[in-house]
N, C-alpha and C positions, 0 to 999 in steps of 0.2 A: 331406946337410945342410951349411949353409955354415957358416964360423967364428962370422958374423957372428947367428947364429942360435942356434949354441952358447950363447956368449956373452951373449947376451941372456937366455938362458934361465935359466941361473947366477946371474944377479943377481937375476932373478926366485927364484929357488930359495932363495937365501941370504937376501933381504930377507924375503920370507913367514915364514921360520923365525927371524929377529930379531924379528919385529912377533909372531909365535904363544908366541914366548919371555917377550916380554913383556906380554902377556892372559895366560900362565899363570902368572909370577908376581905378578900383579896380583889374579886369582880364585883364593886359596889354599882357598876351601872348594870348587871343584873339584879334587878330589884324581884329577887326571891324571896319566899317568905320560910321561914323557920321551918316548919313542918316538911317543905320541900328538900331544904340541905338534910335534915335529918334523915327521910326516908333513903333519898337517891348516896345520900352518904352511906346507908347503913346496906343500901342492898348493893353499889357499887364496892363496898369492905367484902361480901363474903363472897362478890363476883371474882373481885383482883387476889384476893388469898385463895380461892379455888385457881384460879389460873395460873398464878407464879407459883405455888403447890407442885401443879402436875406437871409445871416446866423443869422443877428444880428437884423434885421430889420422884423423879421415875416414873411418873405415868399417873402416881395417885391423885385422885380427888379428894377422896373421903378424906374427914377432918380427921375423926378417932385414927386412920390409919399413919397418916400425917404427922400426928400427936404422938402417936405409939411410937413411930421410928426416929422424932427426934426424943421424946424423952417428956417433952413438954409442951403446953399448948402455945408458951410464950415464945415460937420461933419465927423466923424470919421468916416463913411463906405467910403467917398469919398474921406479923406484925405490919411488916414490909408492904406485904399483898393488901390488906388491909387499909392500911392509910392512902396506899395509893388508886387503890379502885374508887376509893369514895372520892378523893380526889379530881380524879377522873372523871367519872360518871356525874357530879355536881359539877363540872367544871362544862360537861357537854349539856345538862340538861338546862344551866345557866345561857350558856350559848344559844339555844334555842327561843328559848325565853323571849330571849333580847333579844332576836330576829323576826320572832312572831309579834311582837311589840311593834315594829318599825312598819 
């Protein structure tokens, strides 16, 4: 695995779980626990940077490819994609939650 692949994926990693951070304290009557916004945050990050990647990016998925054509792993499929899949993904897994509660 290259650095440049690492790296991308990282930021993917840590953006998902700032965007999942803030959908769970945004939906305080889903009573999630920690562990949950982290996970579903960090694997809805490299889901949404995988996906606005290969929308914005020509087809690609791969990070390192991704990385290579912008230059940097700090770009907007990773940043963008990132915050808002974790977003996303705690924001539905939250909604469940709270339906399976009722």
């Amino acid at each position: 695995m290259d650095t440049n692949t690492l790296v991308a994926i990282v930021v993917q990693v840590i953006a998902g779980v700032i965007g999942g951070q803030a959908v769970g304290a945004a939906l305080k009557q889903a009573a999630m626990g920690q562990l949950t916004k982290i996970l579903a945050g960090a694997i809805g990050g490299v889901g949404g940077a995988a996906i606005l990647g290969s929308l914005l990016g020509g087809g690609t998925v791969d990070p390192a490819a991704a990385a290579a054509a912008a230059g940097s792993a700090f770009n907007l499929p990773n940043l963008a994609g990132g915050v808002g899949g974790g977003a996303i993904l705690t924001g539905i897994i939250g909604a469940v939650m709270n339906a399976m509660k009722k």
